[in-house]
N, CA, C and O atoms as a MOPAC input file, in Angstrom:
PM7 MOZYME 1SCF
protein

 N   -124.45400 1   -40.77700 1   106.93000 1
 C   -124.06500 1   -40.80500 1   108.31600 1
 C   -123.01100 1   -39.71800 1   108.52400 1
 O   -121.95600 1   -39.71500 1   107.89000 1
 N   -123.31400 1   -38.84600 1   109.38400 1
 C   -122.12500 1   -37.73200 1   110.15100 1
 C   -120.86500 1   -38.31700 1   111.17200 1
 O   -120.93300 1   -39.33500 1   111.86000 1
 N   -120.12200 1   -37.71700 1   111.10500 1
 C   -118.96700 1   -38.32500 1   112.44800 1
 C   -119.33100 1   -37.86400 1   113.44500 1
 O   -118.80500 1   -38.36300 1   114.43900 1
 N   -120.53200 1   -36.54900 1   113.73900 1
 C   -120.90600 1   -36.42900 1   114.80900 1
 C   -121.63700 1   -34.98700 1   115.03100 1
 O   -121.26600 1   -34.03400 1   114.34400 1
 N   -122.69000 1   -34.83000 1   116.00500 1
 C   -124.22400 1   -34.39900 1   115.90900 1
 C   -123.98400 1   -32.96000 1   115.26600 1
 O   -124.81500 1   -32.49900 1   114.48300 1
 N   -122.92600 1   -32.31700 1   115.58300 1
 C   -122.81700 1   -30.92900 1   115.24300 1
 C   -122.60000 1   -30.83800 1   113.67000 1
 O   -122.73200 1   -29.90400 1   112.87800 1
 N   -122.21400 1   -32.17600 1   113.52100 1
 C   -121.79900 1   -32.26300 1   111.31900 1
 C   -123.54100 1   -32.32300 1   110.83800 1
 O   -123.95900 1   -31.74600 1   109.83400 1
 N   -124.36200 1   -33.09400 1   111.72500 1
 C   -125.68900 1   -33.71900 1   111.07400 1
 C   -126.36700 1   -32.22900 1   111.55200 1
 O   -127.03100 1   -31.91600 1   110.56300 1
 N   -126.48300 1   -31.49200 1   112.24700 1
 C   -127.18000 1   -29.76100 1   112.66500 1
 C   -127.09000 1   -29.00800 1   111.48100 1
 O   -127.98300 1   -28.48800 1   110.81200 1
 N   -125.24900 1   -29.04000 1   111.24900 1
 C   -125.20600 1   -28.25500 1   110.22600 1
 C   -126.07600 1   -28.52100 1   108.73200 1
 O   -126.82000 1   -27.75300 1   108.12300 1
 N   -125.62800 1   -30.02500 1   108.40100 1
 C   -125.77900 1   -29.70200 1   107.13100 1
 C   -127.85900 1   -29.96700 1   106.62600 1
 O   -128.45800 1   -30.41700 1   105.64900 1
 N   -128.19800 1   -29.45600 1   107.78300 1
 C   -129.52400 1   -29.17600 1   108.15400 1
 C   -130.27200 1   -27.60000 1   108.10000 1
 O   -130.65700 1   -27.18100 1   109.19200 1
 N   -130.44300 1   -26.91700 1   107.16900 1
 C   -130.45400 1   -25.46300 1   107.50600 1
 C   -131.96100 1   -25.29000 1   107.24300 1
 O   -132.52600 1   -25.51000 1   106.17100 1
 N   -132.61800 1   -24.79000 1   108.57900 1
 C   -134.09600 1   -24.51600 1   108.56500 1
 C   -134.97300 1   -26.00700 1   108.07600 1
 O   -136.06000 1   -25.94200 1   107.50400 1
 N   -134.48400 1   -26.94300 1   108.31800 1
 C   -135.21400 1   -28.28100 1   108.35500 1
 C   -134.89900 1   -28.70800 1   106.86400 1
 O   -135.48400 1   -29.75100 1   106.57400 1
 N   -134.17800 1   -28.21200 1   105.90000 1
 C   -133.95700 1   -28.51400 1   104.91600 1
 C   -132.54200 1   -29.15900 1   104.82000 1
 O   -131.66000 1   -28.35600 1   105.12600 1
 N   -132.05200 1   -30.51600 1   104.44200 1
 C   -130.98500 1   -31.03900 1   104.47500 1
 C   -129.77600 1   -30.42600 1   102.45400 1
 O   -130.05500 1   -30.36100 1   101.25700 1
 N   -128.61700 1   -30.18100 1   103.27200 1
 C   -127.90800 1   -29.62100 1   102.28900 1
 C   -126.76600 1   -30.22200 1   101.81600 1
 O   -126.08700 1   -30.60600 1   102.76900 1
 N   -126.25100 1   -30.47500 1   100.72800 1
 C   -125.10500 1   -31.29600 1   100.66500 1
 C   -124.42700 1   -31.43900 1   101.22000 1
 O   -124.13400 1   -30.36400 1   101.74400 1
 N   -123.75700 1   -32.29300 1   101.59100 1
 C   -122.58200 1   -32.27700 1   102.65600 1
 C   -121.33500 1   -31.73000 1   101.96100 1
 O   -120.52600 1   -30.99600 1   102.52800 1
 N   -121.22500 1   -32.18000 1   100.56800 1
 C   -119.88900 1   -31.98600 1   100.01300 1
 C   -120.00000 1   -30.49300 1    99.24200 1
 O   -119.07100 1   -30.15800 1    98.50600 1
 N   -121.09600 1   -29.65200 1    99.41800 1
 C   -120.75600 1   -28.10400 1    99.40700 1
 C   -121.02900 1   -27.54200 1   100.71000 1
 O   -121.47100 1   -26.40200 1   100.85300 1
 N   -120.85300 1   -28.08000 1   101.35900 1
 C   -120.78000 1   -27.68000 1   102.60100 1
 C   -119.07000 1   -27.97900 1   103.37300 1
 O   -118.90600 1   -27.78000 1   104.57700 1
 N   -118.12000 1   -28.38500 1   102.61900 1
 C   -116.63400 1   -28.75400 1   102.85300 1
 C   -116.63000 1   -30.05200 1   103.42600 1
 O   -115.48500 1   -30.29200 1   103.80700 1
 N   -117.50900 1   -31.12900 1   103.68900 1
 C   -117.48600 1   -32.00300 1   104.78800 1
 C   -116.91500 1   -33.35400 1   103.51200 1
 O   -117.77300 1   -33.75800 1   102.72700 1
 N   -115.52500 1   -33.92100 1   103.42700 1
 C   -115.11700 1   -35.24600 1   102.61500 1
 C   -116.15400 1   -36.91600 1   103.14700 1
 O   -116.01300 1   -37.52800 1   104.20600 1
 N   -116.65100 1   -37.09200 1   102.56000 1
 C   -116.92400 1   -38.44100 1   102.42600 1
 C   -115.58800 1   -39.45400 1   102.59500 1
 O   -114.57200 1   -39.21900 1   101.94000 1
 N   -115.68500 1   -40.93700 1   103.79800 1
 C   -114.88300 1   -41.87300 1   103.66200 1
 C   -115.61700 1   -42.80100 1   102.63100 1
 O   -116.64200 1   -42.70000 1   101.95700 1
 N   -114.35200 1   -44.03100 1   102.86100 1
 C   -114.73700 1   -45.12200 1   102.20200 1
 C   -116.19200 1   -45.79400 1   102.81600 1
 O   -116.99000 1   -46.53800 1   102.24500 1
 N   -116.21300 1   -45.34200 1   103.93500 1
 C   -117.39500 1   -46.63900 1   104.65700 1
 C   -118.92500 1   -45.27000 1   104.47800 1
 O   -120.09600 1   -45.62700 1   104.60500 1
 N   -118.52400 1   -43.79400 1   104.18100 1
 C   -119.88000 1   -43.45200 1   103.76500 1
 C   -120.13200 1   -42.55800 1   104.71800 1
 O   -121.16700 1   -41.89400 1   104.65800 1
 N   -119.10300 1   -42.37600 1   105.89000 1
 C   -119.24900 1   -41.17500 1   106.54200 1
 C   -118.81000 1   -40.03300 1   106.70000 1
 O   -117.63100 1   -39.71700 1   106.86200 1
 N   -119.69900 1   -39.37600 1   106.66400 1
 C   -119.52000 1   -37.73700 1   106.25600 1
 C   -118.43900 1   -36.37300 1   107.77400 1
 O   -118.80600 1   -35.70700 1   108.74200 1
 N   -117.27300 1   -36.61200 1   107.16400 1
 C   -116.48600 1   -35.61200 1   108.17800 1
 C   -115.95100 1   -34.29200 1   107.61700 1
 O   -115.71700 1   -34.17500 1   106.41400 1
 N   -115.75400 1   -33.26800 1   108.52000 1
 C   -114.45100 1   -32.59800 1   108.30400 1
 C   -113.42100 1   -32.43600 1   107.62900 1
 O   -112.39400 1   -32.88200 1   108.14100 1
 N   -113.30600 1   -31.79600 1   106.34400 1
 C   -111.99200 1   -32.02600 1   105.84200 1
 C   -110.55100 1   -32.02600 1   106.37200 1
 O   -109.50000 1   -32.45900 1   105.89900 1
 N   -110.83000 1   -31.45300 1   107.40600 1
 C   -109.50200 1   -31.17800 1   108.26400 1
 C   -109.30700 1   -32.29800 1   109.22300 1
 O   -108.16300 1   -32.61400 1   109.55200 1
 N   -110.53400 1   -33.03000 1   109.77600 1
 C   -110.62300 1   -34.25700 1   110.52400 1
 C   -109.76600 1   -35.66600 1   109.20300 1
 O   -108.91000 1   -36.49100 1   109.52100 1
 N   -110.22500 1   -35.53000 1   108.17200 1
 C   -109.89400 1   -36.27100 1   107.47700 1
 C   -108.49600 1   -35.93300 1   107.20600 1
 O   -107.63000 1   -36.59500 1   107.77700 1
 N   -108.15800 1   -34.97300 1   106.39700 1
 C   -106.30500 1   -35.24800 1   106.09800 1
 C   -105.68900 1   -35.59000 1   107.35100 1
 O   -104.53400 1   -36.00600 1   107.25400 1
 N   -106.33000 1   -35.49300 1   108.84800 1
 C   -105.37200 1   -35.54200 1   109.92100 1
 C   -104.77800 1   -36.88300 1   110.26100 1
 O   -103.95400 1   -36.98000 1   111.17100 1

């Protein structure tokens, strides 16, 4: 799960889904995928 549609676009490139976590995006506890910068904030 993304925090939101522009996180789930990205880590989508040419219909192929890409890691989230080489893509900079931290995983929470509950499994959703944000922003590292959203997260330390």
């Amino acid at each position: 799960m993304f925090d939101d549609a522009e996180l789930w676009d990205t880590h989508r490139r040419r219909g192929v889904c890409m890691d989230p976590g080489e893509l900079g995006l931290m995983q929470t506890r509950n499994g959703i995928w944000l922003r590292a910068l959203d997260h330390a904030g």
